[in-house]
Every structure is written in C-alpha cells, then in structure tokens.
C-alpha positions in Angstrom: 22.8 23.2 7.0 21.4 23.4 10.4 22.0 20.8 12.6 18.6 19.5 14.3 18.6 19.9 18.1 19.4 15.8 19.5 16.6 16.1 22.0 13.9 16.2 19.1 15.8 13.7 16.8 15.5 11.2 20.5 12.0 12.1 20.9 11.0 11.5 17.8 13.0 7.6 17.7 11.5 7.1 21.1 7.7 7.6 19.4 8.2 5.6 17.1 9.7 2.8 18.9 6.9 2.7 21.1 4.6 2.6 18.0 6.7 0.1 16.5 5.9 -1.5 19.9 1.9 -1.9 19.3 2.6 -2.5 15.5 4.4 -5.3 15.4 2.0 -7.4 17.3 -0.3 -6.6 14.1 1.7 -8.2 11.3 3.9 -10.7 13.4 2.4 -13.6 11.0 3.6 -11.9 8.4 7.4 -11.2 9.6 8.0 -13.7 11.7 9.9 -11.8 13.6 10.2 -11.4 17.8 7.3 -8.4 18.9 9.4 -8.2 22.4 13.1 -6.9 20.8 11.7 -6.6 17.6 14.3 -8.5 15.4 13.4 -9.0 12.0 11.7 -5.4 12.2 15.0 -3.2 11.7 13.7 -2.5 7.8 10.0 -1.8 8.9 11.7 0.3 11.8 14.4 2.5 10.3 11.6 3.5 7.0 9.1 4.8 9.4 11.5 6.5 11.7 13.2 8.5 8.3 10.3 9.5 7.0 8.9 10.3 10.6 12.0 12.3 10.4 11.5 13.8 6.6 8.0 15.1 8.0 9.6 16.9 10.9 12.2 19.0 8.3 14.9 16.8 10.1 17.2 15.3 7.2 18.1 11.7 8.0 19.5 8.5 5.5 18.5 5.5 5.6 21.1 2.8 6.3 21.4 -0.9 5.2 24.9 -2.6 6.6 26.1 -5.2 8.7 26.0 -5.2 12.8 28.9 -6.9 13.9 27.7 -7.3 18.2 31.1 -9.2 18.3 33.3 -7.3 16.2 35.0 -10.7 14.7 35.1 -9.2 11.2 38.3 -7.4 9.8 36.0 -5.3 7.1 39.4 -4.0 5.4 40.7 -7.7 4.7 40.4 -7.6 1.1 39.8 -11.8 1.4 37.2 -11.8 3.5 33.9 -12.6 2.0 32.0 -10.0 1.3 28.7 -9.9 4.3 25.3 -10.0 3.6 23.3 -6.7 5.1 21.5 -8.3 8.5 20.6 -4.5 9.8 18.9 -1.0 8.7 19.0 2.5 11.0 18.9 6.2 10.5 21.6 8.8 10.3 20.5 12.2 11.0 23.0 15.0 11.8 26.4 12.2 12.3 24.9 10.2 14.4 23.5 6.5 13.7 19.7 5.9 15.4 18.7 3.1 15.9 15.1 1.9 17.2 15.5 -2.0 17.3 19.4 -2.3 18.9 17.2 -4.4 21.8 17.7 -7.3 19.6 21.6 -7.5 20.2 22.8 -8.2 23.9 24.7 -5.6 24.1 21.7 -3.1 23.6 18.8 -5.6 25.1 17.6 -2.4 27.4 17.9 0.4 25.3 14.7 1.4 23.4 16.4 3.8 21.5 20.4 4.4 20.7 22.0 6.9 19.2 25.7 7.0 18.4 27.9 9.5 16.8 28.8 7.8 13.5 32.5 9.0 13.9 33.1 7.0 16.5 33.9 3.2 16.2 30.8 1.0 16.8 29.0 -2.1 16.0 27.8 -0.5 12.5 28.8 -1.0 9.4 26.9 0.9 6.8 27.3 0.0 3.4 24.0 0.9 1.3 21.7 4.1 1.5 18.5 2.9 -0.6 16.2 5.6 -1.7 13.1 4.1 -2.2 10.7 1.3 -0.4 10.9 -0.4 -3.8 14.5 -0.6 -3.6 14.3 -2.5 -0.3 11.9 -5.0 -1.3 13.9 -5.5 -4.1 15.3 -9.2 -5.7 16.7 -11.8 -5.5 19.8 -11.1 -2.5 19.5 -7.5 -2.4 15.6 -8.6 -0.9 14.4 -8.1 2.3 11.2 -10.0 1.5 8.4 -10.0 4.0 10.8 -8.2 6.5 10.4 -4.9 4.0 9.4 -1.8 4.5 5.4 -1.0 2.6 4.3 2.8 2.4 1.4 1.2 4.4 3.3 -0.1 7.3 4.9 3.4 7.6 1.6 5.7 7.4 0.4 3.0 10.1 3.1 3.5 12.4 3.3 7.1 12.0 -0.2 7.5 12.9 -0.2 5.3 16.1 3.2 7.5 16.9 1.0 10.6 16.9 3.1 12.2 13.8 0.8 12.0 10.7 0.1 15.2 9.1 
C-alpha cells in the first residue's frame, strides 16, 4: 500500500474544517454544541473528513476513543473504570487527524492537527465504527443528535469544494 503524500491528507482536513466552519452555524439548534471550537461536532467532523478522504482514494479509519487533555488516566490499570468515548478523528497513513482539537486548550489555535499515532498523545482510540448507523446507535454506545447523518456529510463535502 502506498502511503498518501501528508500535504494532501492536511489539505484536504484543512477544507473541511473550514467547511465545518460555515456548517455548523446551520444546525447549532440541533447540536448544541459551540460553532467557534466546534465541540460537540468531533462525530459530525471526523465522518465528513473520512469519507472526504475515501473520495480522494486516500484510506483513512474512523476513530471513537477518549481524549485525555490532562493525561490523569492510567488506561492499563485494570481497576480503573472503564471511560465513556468523549472524541472521534481520522487515521490515515499512522497518523491521527483531527479537525476539532480547538476545543481542548492545549490545541485552542490549531485548525487542524495531525500526529503520528506512534507517538504518545492525548488519544486514546478504542472503537473503529463502520457505519453512520453504527454511530447513532443506542442506548451508551449513542452519540444522539451529536451523530454523524449521510446528509450532514454530502453538505459539508459540497461547501468544502470536494463533491463528485
């Protein structure tokens, strides 16, 4: 497999950001969430930037986990309790991209991040759904109104300039 060039894997985050941008404004009585960091939009986000990514030939994951801005969690303390997913981002080619990080101090002024999933971070994947449906899903494994819709996406996509 051929790795995509990082340049095009930024540009393509950095459109859709600034799409996300002018988007949220448009459904901000439905989410709830905060149009100027866009917390509460990571779901919305990280759907339209994999499949922004899928239609470029780029592969990417989608990610549901936990950001820990703090890092006061010891994940591999078997008595912890076990953490309710609070983020989603993309993988593409080892490295995490993520196009709502503004939300958490420590990435208020970057647009777009991208880190090499190797390396230790403030993500902690633990889920890789495959389907819109699968993030709406029930009960706690719901994102509710904060989840991704196919329309949302093609919206988004289309305001980013990458439609078919």
């Amino acid at each position: 497999m051929k790795l995509p060039s990082m340049k095009k894997v930024k540009d393509i985050a950095t459109k859709v950001r600034e799409a996300m941008e002018l988007f949220a404004p448009t459904i901000e009585h439905e989410v709830h969430g905060n149009t100027e960091d866009l917390c509460c939009y990571c779901a919305i986000a990280a759907h339209a930037l994999h499949t922004a990514y899928k239609r470029a030939g780029i592969q990417s994951k989608l990610i549901i986990g936990f950001f820990d801005e703090n890092d006061d969690w010891d994940y591999n303390d078997e008595s912890s309790t076990k953490l309710e997913a609070n983020h989603c981002w993309v993988e593409v080619a080892y490295h995490y991209v993520d196009i709502t990080a503004t939300q958490y101090g420590m990435y208020y002024n970057k647009k777009v991040v991208v880190i090499d999933s190797s390396v230790e971070s403030p993500y902690y994947p633990y889920e890789k759904p495959k389907t819109i449906k699968s993030m709406q899903g029930k009960g706690d494994k719901s994102w509710g109104e904060q989840a991704p819709r196919i329309q949302y996406t093609n919206q988004i996509l289309k305001l980013a300039g990458l439609t078919k």
